[in-house]
MIVOSE-808325 format. One record per residue (C-alpha): residue in one letter; x, y, z. Coordinates in steps of 0.001 Angstrom, whole numbers, padded with zeros to 6 digits. Last residue first. Layout:
// MIVOSE-808325
["a",[X,Y,Z]]
...
END
This chain:
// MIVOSE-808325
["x",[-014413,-046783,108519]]
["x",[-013181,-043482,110153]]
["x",[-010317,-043156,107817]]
["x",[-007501,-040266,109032]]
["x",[-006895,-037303,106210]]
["x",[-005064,-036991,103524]]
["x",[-004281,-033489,101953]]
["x",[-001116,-033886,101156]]
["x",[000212,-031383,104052]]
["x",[-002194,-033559,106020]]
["x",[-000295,-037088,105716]]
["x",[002823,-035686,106601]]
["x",[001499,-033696,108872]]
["x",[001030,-037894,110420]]
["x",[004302,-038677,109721]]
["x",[005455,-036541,112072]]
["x",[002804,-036875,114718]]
["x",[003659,-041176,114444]]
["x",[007109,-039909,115082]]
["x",[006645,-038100,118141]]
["x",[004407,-041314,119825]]
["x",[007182,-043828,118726]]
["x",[009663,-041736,120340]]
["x",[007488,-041464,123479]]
["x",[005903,-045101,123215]]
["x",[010196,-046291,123570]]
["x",[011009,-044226,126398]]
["x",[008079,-045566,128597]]
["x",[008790,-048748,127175]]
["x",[012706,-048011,129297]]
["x",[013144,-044985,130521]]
["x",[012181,-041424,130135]]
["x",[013001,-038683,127637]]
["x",[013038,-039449,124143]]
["x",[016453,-040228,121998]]
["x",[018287,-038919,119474]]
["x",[020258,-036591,120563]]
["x",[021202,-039438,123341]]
["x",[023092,-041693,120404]]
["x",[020511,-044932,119918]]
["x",[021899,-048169,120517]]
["x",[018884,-049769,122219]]
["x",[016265,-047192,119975]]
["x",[017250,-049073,116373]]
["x",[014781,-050336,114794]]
["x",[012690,-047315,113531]]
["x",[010607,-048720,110726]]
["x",[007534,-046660,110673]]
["x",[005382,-048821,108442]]
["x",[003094,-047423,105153]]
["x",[001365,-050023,103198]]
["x",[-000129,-048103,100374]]
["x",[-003632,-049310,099852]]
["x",[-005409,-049186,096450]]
["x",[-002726,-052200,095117]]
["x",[-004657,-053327,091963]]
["x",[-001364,-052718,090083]]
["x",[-000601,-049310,090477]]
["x",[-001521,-046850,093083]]
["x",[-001784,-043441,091271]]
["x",[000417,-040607,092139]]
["x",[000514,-037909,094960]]
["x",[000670,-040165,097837]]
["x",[004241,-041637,096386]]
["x",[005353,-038546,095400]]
["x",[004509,-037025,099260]]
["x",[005710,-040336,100881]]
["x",[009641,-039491,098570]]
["x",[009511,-035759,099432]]
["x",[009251,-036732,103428]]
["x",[012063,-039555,103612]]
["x",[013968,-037012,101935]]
["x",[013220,-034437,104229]]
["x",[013883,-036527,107168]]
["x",[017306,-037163,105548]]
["x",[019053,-036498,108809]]
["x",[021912,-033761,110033]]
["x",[025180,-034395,112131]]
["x",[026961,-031288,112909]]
["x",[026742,-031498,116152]]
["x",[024615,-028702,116403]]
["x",[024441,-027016,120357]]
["x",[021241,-027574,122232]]
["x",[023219,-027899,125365]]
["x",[023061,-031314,125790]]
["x",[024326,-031954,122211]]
["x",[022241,-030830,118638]]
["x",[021223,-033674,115974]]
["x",[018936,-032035,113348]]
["x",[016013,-032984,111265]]
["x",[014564,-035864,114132]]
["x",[010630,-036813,113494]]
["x",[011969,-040166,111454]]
["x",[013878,-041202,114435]]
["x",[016934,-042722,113487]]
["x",[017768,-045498,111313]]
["x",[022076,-045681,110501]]
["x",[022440,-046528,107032]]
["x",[025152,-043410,106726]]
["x",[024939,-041106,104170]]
["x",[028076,-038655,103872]]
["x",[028260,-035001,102061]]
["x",[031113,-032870,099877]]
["x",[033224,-035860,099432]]
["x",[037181,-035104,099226]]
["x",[037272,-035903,103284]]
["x",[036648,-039578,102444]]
["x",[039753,-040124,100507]]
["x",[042092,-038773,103426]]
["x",[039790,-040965,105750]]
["x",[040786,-044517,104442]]
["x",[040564,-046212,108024]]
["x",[038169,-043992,109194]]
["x",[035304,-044498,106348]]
["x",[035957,-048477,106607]]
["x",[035151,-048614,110709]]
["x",[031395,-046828,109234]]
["x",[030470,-050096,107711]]
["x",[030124,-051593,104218]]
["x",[031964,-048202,102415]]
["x",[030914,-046585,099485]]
["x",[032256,-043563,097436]]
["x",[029777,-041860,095187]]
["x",[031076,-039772,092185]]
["x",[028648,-037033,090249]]
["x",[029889,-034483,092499]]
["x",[031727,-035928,095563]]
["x",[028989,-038026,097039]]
["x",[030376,-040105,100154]]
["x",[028138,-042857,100787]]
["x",[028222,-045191,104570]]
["x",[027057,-048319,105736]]
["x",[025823,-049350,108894]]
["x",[025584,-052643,109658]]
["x",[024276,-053012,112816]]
["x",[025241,-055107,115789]]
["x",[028792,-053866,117429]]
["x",[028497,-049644,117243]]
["x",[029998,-047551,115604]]
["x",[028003,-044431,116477]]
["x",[031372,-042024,117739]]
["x",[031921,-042179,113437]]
["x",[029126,-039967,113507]]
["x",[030034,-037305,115529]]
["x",[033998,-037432,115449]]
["x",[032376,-036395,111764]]
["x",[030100,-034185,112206]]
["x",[032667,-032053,114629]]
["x",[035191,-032245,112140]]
["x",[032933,-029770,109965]]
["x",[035492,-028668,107606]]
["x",[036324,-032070,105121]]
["x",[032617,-033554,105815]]
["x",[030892,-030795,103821]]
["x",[027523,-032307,105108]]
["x",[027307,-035463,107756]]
["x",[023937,-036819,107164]]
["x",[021969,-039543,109661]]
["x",[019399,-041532,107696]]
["x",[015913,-041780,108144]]
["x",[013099,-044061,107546]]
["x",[009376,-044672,106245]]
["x",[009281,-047953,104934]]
["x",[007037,-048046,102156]]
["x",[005396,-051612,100922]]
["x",[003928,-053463,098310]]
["x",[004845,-050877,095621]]
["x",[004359,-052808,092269]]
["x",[007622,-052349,090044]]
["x",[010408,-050226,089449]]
["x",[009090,-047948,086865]]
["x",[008997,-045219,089702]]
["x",[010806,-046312,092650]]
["x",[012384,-043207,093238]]
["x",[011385,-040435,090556]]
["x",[011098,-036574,093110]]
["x",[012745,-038614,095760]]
["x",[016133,-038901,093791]]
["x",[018607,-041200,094907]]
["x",[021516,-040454,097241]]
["x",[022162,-043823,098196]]
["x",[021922,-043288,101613]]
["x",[018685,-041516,100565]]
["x",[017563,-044681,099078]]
["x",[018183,-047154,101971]]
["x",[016937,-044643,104102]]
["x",[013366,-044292,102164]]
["x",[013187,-048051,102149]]
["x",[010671,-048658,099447]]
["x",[010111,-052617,100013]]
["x",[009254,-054021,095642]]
["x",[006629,-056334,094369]]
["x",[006298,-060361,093779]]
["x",[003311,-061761,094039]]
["x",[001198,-060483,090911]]
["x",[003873,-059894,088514]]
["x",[005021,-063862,089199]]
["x",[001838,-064575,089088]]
["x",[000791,-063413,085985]]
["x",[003806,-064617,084165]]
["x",[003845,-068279,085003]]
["x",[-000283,-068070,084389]]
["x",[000861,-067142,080738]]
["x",[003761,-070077,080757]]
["x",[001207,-072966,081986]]
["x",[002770,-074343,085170]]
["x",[004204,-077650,085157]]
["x",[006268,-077366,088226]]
["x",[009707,-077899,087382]]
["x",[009641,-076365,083413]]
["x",[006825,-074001,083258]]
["x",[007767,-072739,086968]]
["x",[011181,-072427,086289]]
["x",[010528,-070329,083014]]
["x",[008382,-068292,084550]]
["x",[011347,-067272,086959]]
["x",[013882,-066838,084333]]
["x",[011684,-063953,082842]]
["x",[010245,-062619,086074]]
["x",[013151,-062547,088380]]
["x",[015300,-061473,085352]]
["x",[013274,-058720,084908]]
["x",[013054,-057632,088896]]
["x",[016694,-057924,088863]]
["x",[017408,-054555,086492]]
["x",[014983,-052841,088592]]
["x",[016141,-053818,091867]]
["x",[019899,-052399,090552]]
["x",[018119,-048895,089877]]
["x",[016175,-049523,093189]]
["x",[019874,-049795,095104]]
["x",[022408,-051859,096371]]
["x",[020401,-055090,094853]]
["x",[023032,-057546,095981]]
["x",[023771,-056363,098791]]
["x",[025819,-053107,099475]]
["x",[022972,-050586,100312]]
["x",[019687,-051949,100810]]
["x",[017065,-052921,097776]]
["x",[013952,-054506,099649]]
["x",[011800,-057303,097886]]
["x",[008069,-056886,098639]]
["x",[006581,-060538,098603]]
["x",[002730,-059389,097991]]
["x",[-000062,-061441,099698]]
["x",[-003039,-061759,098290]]
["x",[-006129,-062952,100139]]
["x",[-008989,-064980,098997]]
["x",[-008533,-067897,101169]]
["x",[-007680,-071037,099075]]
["x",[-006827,-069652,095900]]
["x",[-005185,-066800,097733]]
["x",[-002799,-069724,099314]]
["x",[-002207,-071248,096040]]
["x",[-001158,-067865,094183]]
["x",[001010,-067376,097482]]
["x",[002768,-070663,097077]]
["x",[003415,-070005,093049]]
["x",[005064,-067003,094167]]
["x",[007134,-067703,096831]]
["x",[008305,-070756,094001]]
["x",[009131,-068291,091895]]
["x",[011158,-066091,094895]]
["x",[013316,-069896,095614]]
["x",[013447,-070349,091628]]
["x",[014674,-066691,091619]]
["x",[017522,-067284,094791]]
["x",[018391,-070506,092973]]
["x",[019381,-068875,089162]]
["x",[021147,-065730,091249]]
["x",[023417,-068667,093059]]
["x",[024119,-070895,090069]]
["x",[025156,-067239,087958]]
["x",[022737,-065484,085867]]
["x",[024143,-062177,086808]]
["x",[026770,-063035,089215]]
["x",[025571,-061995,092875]]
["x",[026441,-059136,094860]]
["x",[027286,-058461,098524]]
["x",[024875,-059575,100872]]
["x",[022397,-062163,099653]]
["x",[019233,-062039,097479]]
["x",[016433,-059435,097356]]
["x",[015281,-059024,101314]]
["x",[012670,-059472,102619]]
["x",[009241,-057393,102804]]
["x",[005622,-059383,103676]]
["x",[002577,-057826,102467]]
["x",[-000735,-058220,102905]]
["x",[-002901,-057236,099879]]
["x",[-005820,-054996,098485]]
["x",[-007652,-054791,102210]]
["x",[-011495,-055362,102462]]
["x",[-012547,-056442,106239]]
["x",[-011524,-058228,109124]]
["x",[-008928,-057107,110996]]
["x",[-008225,-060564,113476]]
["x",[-008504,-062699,110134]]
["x",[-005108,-060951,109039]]
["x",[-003421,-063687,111716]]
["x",[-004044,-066635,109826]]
["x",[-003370,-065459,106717]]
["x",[000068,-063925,108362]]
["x",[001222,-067185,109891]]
["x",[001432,-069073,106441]]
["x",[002910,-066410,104719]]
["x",[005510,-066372,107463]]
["x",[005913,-069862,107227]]
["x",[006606,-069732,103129]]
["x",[009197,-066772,104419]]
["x",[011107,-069244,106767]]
["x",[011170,-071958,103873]]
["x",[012321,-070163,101300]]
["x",[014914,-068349,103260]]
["x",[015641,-071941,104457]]
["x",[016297,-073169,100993]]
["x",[019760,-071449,100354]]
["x",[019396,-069379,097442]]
["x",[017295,-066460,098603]]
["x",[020123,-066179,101246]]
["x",[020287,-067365,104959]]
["x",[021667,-065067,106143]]
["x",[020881,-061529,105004]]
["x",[021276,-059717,108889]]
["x",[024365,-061887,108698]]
["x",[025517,-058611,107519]]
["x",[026323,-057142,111151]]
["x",[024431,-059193,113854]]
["x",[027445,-058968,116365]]
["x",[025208,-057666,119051]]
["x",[022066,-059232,119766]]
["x",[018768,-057363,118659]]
["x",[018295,-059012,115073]]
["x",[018611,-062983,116485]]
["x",[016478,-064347,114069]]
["x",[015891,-064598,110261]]
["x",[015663,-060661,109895]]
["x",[014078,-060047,106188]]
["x",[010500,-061152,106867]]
["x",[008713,-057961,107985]]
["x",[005017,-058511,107750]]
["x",[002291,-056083,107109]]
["x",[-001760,-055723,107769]]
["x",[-000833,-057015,111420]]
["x",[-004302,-054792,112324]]
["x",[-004778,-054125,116046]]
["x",[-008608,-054002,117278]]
["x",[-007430,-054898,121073]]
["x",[-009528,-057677,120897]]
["x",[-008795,-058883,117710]]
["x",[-004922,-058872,117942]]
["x",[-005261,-060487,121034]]
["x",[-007587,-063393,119930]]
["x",[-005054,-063861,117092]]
["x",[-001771,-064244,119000]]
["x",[-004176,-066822,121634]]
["x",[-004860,-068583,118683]]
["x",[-001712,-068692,116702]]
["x",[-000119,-069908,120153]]
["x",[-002508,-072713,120611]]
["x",[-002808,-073620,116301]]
["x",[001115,-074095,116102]]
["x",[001826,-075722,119416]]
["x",[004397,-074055,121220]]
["x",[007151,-076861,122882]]
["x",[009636,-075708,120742]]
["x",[012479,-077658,118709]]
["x",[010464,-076771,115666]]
["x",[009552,-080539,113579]]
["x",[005977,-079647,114425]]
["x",[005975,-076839,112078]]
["x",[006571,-079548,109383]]
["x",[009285,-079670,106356]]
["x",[008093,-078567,102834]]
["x",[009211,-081423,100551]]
["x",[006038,-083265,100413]]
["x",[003915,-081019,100091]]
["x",[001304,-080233,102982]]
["x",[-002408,-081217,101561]]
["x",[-004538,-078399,100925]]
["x",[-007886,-076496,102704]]
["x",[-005806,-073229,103970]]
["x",[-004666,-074912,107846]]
["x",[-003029,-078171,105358]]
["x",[-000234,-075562,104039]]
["x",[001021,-075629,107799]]
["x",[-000357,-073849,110986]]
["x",[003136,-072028,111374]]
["x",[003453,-071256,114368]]
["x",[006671,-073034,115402]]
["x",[008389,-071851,112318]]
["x",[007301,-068760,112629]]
["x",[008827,-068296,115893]]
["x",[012058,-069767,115327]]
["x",[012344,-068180,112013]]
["x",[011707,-064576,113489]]
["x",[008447,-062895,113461]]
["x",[007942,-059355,112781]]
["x",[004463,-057686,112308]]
["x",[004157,-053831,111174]]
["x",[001232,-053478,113183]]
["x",[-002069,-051236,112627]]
["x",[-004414,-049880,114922]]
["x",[-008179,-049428,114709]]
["x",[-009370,-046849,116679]]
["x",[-010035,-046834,120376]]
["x",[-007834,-044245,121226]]
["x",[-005321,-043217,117910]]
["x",[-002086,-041467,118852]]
["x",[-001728,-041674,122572]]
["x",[-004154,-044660,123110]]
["x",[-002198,-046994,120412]]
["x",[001128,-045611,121942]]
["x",[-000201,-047776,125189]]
["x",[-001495,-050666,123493]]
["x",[001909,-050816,121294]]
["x",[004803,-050570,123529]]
["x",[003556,-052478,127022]]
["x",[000825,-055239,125740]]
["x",[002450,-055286,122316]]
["x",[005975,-055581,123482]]
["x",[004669,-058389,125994]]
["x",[002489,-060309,123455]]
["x",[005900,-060808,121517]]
["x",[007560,-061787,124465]]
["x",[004375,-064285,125048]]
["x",[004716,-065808,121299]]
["x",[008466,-066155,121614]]
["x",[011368,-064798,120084]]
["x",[010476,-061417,120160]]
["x",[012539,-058847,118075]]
["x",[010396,-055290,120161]]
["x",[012427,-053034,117426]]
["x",[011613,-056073,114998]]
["x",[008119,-054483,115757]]
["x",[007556,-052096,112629]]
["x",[005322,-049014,113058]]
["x",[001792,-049183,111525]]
["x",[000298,-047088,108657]]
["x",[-002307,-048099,106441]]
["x",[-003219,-045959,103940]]
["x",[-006348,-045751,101000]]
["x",[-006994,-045464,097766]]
["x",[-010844,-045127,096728]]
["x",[-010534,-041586,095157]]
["x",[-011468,-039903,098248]]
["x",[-010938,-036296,097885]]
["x",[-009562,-035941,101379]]
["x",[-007403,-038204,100636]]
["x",[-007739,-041718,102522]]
["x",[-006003,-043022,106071]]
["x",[-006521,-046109,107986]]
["x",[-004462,-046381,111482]]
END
């Protein structure tokens, strides 16, 4: 779905939901979750219009459809391993074909990629090996190369102008890493090298893609302010790599690296850090990509027991879902919600708790079977204040589309206040249907309206 203001000022929208809620593994489970998920919230929402898809493929996947560097009019390098080498049977250009020919028929746009999962996302135990491998290990490299690889393929089913396809990850490891340690130094050549890759692909096929790097609560950009200090160093040490190991010329260094490499707004990954939605993001760097999220709440935690039984009930074996307590100008972080109850007398002295738990971005306020509060609220109105700032100010960097993606992933552990009625995809289109109305007054309240062309 295409959207513009209603002054039209040439920016424009393109909003999709993400599918690492479907996490296919192969090419025909991923035509599944579109054939039974997406086609049918596709007619609810937007009949016969063009659709777009937040696409998700796992390293197995890619890797197996990846057409190679030699699809885009150059020779393979030598140190970049072959699609063929997948233990799958899939050939590359049969199961990018048939992928494509479905996108195009049913008019769905994959105008963004999600490239942070490596594989295995909807199996329990998951956790914070959600970030392995890490930006310094050379398969993160590799998988995300793939993904490029995949996604200039694929874009050809939406024909058309777009400023940029973008693919989030995200911006190192969990946990942090030493400022200009070995590990930091790797993960930017690996994000330089991104770079210099997707210079050479638009070269070769006019299309830029943007590697949006995500801040997330305890990794090692916890939040934007930390993404912002990184971005520099990405840039500086980065151009230097290039110059030195690849014989780029240092101005070209520069403008690539600040062409390629942009920033994931994860509106729950900033509310759980209780940062501001009236200046999130700003100064940060080119916006490749907004994930619109929400975050459970637990206000006053130290007299409403009932939010708290509440939302420590959601632990829950594959998610990470960590937790900040704000207690004036303090915050108080834990990795995972089994932290907060083991050192409970400290937690009570906050006066509100974030958890990284996604939830339906339509929800404002958890009640039980019988409509009573359970003292659990969201940050929908977070998530809301930060799209309206972000609609509400220029698009920088050449970037006239904002690349907005619903990015509920979590419906298979879902509390029941949370969930649709029905069962199984049925289930699934309903949520997907209510949020998509959400986002969509949204859209109205700042006075943009859907694109016909």
């Amino acid at each position: 779905m295409d959207w513009r203001p209603s002054v039209d000022d040439g920016r424009r929208l393109r909003l999709g939901y993400g599918l690492n809620l479907h996490a296919p593994r192969t090419v025909q489970e991923l035509l599944h979750g579109l054939r039974t998920v997406t086609l049918p919230l596709r007619e609810r929402v937007a009949p016969g219009a063009r659709f777009g898809v937040g696409m998700y493929l796992p390293a197995e996947l890619a890797h197996a459809l990846d057409p190679g560097a030699d699809a885009f009019g150059r020779s393979r390098s030598a140190d970049t391993p072959s699609a063929a080498s997948s233990a799958t049977s899939v050939r590359p250009d049969d199961g990018l074909a048939e992928l494509e020919r479905f996108l195009a028929e049913h008019a769905l746009d994959p105008f963004t990629f999600n490239a942070f999962p490596y594989g295995g996302f909807q199996t329990d135990g998951l956790k914070e090996r959600v970030f392995a491998p890490a930006w310094w290990e050379r398969a993160r490299f590799d998988y995300t190369l793939a993904v490029a690889r995949c996604a200039l393929r694929l874009v050809r089913a939406a024909p058309g102008a777009r400023s940029h396809v973008s693919i989030s990850t995200h911006c190192g490891q969990f946990g942090a890493l030493d400022v200009d340690g070995a590990r930091e130094l790797a993960a930017i050549a690996h994000l330089a090298r991104c770079a210099l890759e997707f210079a050479r692909l638009e070269d070769a096929t006019g299309v830029r893609i943007v590697l949006a790097l995500e801040p997330e609560p305890r990794s090692s950009c916890n939040d934007l302010a930390s993404l912002a200090r990184f971005l520099p160093r990405v840039r500086e040490r980065g151009a230097r790599f290039l110059v030195r190991e690849h014989g780029v010329a240092s101005a070209r260094a520069d403008a690539l690296l600040a062409r390629h490499l942009g920033v994931c707004l994860d509106a729950c990954h900033a509310a759980v850090e209780f940062e501001d939605a009236a200046s999130v993001g700003a100064g940060v760097g080119a916006l490749g990509k907004l994930q619109f999220t929400s975050a459970l709440a637990v206000r006053d935690p130290s007299g409403n027991e009932r939010g708290r039984a509440a939302l420590l009930a959601l632990d829950e074996p594959r998610f990470l879902h960590q937790v900040t307590g704000r207690r004036g100008a303090e915050l108080l972080r834990a990795r995972d919600l089994g932290e907060v109850a083991a050192a409970m007398e400290r937690w009570l002295a906050c006066d509100e708790w974030r958890c990284h738990f996604h939830v339906p971005v339509d929800l404002d306020l958890a009640r039980d079977e019988r409509g009573a509060p359970l003292g659990l609220t969201t940050t929908r109105a977070f998530a809301d204040a930060v799209l309206g700032r972000v609609l509400g100010a220029p698009f920088a960097d050449e970037l006239h589309e904002l690349h907005l993606e619903i990015e509920t992933y979590t419906w298979d552990v879902l509390p029941a206040f949370a969930r649709a009625g029905g069962g199984g995809a049925e289930r699934l289109v309903e949520g997907l249907e209510r949020e998509y109305a959400h986002v969509a007054g949204v859209l109205a309240r700042a006075g943009w309206t859907r694109a016909t062309a």
